[in-house]
N, C-alpha and C positions, 0 to 999 in steps of 0.2 A: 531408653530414649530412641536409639536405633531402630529397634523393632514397630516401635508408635509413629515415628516417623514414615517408615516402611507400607506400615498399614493407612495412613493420610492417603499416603502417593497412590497407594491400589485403588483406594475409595476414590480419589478423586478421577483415575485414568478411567474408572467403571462408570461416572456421575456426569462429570464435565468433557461435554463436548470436544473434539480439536479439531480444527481444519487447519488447510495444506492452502495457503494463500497461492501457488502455482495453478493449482485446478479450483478454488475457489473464485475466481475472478468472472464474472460475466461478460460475456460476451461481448465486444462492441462491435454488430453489425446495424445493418438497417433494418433487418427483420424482427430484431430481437426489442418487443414491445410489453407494456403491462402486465397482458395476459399471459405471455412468458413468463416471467418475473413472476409473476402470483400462482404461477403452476409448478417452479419449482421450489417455490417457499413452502408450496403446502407439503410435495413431495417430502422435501426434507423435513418439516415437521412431524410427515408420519414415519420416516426412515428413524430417527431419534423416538418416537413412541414405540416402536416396534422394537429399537434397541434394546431399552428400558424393561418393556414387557411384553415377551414374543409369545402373543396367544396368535390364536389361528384367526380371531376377530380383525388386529391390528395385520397380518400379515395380508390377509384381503385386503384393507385402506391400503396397505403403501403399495401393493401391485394394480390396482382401481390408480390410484394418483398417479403413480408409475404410469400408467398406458396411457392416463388424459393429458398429461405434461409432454409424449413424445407425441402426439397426437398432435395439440395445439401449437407443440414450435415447426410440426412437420406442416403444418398449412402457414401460417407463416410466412417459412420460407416458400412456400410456392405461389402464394399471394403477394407479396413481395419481388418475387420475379417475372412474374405474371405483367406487374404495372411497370417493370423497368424495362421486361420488354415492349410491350404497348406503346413506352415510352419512345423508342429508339425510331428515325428517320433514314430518309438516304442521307442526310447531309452531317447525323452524327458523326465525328471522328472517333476514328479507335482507338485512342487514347482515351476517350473519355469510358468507353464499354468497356474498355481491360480495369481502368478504374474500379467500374461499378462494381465487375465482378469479383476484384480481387476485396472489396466491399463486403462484398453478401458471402463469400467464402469467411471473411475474418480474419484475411490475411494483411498483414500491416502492407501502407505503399511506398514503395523505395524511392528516396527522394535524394536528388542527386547534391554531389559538396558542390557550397559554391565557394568561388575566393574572396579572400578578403578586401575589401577596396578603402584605401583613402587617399583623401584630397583628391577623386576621381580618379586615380590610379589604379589598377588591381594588382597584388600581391599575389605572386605564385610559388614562390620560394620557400623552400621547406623553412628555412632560416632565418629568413625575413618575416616569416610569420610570426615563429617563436619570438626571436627579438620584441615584435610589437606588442603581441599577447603579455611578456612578462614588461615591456616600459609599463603596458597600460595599468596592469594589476600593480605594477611597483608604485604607481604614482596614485592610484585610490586608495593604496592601502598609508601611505604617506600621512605624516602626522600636520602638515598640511590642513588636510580638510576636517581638524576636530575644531574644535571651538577654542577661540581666547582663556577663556574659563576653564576647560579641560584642560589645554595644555598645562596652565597654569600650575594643577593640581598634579599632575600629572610629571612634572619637574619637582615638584614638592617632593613628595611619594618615594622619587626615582632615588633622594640624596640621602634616604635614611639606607642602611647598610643591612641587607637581607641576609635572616638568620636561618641556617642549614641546621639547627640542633632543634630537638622540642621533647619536652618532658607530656606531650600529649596531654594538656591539661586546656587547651584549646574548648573552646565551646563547640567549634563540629568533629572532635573527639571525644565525647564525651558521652554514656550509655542512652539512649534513644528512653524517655516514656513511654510509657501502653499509652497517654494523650496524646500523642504527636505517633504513637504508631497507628491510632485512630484516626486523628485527621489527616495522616498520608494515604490510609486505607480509601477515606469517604473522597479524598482527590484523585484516586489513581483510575485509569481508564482499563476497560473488559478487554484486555493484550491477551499474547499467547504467555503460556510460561517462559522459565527463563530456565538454568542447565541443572537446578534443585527439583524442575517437576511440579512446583507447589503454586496452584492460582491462587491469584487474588479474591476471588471467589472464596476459594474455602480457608482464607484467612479469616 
């Protein structure tokens, strides 16, 4: 069983794809448009055909797509900086041009804490904050704001005496069916793996 097992995990790390959601992420700049987007979809489509089956055919497409995808984000960005600078006056501030740029670089923009205020007050107090933070969560989380009805139930519930033993005869301990491993299967979403290796896919 180890050994079939063994051989699943290999099949699938050679078959099914993995990406790394860190450099998976696209870009959010302002240059970064459709035609981007559809340049490195195709890339990667032929980087995955070439994985698959690396004839000398497929290795031509993915360095072809390869050069049109750096091609097309490399004008882009210079069309993109082009109109932002066109854009810029004497009366701009540079705040706003440190902005843009830190923009079209992709760099996130640092945005300053500000304090808490109430009753038109403002809090600067490490401790006074805390304090407030936890009154406010103490009091949403407050049984308070359930319903009549809930409560209700909810008092019911509380006065039976909770049992720490179980002979696991329980309905959610009980052996799972191949019909309900079926319709977990037809509801589960295209995730990564989990620490067994095994997709959902090739379930």
């Amino acid at each position: 069983m180890a050994q079939f097992t063994d051989t699943l995990i290999e099949i699938a790390n050679q078959t099914i794809p993995k990406s790394h959601t860190s450099k998976n992420k696209l870009p959010k700049v302002p240059w970064f448009n459709d035609a981007c987007k559809q340049a490195i979809k195709e890339r990667k489509k032929a980087q995955r055909k070439l994985f698959r089956n690396p004839t000398a055919e497929n290795v031509l497409a993915f360095k072809q797509l390869k050069a049109k995808a750096r091609h097309i984000i490399k004008t882009q960005k210079k069309t993109s900086w082009q109109s932002f600078c066109s854009s810029l006056t004497s009366k701009t501030k540079p705040k706003t041009v440190w902005k843009a740029i830190r923009k079209i670089k992709g760099k996130k923009s640092t945005s300053s804490l500000g304090h808490l205020k109430v009753n038109g007050k403002l809090l600067t107090d490490k401790k006074q904050i805390a304090n407030l933070l936890a009154s406010t969560i103490s009091k949403n989380s407050s049984s308070q704001h359930y319903s009549p009805k809930f409560q209700a139930i909810k008092k019911q519930h509380e006065k039976k005496p909770v049992k720490f033993t179980s002979d696991n005869t329980e309905d959610y301990n009980q052996p799972f069916s191949m019909l309900e491993l079926k319709q977990a299967l037809q509801k589960s979403n295209d995730s990564a793996v989990g620490p067994d290796d095994i997709h959902y896919r090739l379930l």
